[in-house]
C-alpha positions, 0 to 999 in steps of 0.5 A, spaced: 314 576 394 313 572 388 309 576 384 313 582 386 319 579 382 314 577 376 312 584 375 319 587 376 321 582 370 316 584 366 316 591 367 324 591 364 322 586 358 325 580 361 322 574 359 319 570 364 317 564 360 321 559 356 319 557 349 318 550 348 324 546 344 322 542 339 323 535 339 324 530 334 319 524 335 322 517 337 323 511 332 317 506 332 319 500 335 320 493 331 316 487 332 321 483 333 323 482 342 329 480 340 335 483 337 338 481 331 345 479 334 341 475 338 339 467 338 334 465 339 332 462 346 328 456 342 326 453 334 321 456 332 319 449 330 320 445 336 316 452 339 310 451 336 311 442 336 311 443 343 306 448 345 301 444 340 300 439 346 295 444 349 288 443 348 285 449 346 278 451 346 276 454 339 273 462 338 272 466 332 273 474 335 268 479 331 267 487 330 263 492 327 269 496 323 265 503 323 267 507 318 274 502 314 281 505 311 279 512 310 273 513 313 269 513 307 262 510 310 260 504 305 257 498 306 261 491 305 265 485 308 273 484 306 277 484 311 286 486 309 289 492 307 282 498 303 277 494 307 270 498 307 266 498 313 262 492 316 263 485 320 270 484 321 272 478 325 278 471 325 279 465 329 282 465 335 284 460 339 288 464 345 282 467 349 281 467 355 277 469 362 282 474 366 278 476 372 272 475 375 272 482 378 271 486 374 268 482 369 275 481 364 277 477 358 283 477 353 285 474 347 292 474 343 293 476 336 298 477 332 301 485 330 300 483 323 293 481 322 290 485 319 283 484 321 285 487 328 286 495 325 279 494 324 277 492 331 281 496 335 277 502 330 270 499 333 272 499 340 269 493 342 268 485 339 265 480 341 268 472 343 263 467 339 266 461 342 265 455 337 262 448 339 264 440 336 261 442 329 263 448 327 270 446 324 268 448 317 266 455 320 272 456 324 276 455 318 272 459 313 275 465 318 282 463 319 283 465 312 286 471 310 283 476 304 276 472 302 270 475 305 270 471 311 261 473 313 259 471 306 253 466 307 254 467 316 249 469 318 249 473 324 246 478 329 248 484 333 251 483 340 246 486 345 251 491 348 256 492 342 252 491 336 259 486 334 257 480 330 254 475 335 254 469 330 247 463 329 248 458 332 254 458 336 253 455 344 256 461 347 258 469 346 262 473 351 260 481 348 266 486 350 268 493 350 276 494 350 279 496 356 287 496 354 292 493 349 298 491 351 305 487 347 307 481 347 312 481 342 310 479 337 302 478 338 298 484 343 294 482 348 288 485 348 283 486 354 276 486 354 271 489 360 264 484 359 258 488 358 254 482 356 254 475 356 250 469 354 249 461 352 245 456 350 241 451 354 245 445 355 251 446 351 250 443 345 254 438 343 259 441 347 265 444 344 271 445 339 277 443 340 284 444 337 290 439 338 296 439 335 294 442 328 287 439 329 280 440 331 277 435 335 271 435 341 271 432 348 267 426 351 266 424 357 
């Protein structure tokens, strides 16, 4: 009966489908959780002051970026806005395990970076976490605009080809399986392809307390 109709519609020149109307796109959201007219639940400062209480361990984040800003397919290091292809990478302290079946890690960084574009275009990172003496190469990452892999010397992570750095006790390679947005940070998700640390755990490892590096002891 249907087909009858379609054919009767179409023998009379009547339309039997609509044309798409266009629509215009919607507005990119703003950074920002919470509105403008809006308070702020908590100071910043008193936020930051009293979060500074968690002990945190320590872990540099590192990519392949394979192409840089535009594609262009050079070689080089720098990280920010005209980076080329090569390592990226940041410190990061907000790493964690998430699930153990599937194997899943995540880490936090925040909307601005701009060494994230970079990893996100690789599609995949390594977690290089840190020990006690690495303070001096965890700083070294933490800044913004140098060339942070200038004298780090590193190899390529076993399933990723992520830089996994000398030296360090232990390394977590992964492919990224979602972003998600946590206000003015995302949260990224990584599925573990591969996985390794030293025997013994070194001097064990870097810790950061209340704006400083220290180290635990038993």
């Amino acid at each position: 009966m249907a087909a009858t109709a379609v054919r009767y519609l179409r023998s009379v020149g009547a339309a039997t489908a609509v044309a798409p109307v266009p629509v215009d796109p919607l507005p990119r959201p703003a950074l920002r959780a919470v509105a403008d007219d809006e308070r702020l639940p908590v100071d910043p400062g008193e936020f930051r002051r009293v979060l500074g209480h968690f002990a945190s361990g320590v872990t540099i984040v590192t990519a392949h970026d394979p192409d840089g800003v535009g594609g262009t397919g050079s070689t080089g290091s720098t990280d920010g806005t005209g980076a080329t292809a090569g390592p990226a990478g940041f410190a990061c302290q907000s790493f964690a395990s998430l699930s153990l079946d599937p194997p899943l890690v995540t880490f936090m960084v925040a909307r601005t970076s701009t060494t994230w574009p970079r990893i996100a275009r690789a599609g995949a990172f390594c977690v290089n976490i840190l020990g006690a003496e690495q303070g001096a190469l965890c700083r070294s990452f933490a800044v913004s605009g140098a060339d942070k892999f200038a004298g780090v010397t590193y190899s390529a992570a076993p399933a990723t080809g992520s830089p996994l750095l000398d030296s360090v006790p232990a390394w977590v390679d992964c492919r990224i399986q979602a972003v998600h947005t946590g206000g003015d940070h995302l949260i990224v998700v990584g599925r573990v392809e591969a996985l390794g640390a030293a025997d013994g755990g070194g001097d064990g490892p870097l810790l950061f307390h209340q704006g400083a590096f220290g180290r635990f002891s038993r």
